[in-house]
C-alpha positions in Angstrom: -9.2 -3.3 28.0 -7.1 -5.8 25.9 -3.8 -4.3 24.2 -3.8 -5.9 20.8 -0.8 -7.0 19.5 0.2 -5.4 16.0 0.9 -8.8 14.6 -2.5 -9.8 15.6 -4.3 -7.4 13.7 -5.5 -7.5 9.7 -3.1 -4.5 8.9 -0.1 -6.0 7.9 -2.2 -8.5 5.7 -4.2 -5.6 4.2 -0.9 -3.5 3.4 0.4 -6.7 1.7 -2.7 -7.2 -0.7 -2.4 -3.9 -1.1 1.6 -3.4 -2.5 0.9 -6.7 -4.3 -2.2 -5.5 -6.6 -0.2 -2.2 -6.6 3.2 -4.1 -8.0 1.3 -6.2 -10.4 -0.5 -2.8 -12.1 3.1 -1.2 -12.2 4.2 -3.8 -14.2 1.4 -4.5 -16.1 1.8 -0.5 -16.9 5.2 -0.7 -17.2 6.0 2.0 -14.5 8.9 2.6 -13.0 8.9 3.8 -9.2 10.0 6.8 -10.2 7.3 7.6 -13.1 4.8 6.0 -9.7 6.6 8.8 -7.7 6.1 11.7 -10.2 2.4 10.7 -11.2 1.9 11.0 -7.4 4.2 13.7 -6.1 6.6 11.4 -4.0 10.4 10.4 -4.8 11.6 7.2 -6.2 13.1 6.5 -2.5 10.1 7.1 -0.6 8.2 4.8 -3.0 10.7 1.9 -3.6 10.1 1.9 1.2 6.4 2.2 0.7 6.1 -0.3 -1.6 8.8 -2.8 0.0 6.6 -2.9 2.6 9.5 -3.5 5.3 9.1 -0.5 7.2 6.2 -0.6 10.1 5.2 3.1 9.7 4.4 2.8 6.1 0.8 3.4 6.2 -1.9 2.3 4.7 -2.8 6.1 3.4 0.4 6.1 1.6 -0.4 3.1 -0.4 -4.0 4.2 -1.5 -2.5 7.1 -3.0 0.1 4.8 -4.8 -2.7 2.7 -6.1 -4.7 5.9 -7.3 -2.1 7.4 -8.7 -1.8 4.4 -10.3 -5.5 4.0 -11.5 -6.5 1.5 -8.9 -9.8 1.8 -7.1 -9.6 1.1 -3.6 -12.6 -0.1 -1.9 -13.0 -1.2 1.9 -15.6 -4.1 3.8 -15.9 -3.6 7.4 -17.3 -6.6 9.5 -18.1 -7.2 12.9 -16.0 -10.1 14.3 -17.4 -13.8 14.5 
């Protein structure tokens, strides 16, 4: 069994596309991280880490309900690899 390297995978590329549409729609909104935090039920802090996107264990959960909250549909395509 191969260990695959966390860099190697699609994840931090998905969480990117992901807290870029989500940053876009805020400001297209005009929301603050706070008014993102009370629409969902998290702080302003825990927000401005999600969405900075620096910490590893932000997950990708967190940022679906950010987008949600948000009004931002999700959707997902899985592929086998070529």
């Amino acid at each position: 069994m191969k260990v695959v390297d966390w860099e190697e995978t699609e994840v931090p590329k998905l969480k990117e596309q992901l807290i870029t549409k989500i940053l876009s729609e805020m400001e297209k909104q005009g929301l603050s991280q706070g008014e993102v935090g009370r629409l969902i039920g998290m702080d302003r802090k825990n927000v401005n880490k999600t969405l900075r996107g620096t910490e590893r264990g932000v997950s990708i959960n967190q940022l679906v309900r950010i987008a949600n909250g948000i009004g931002l549909k999700v959707d997902m395509i899985i592929k086998r690899k070529k």
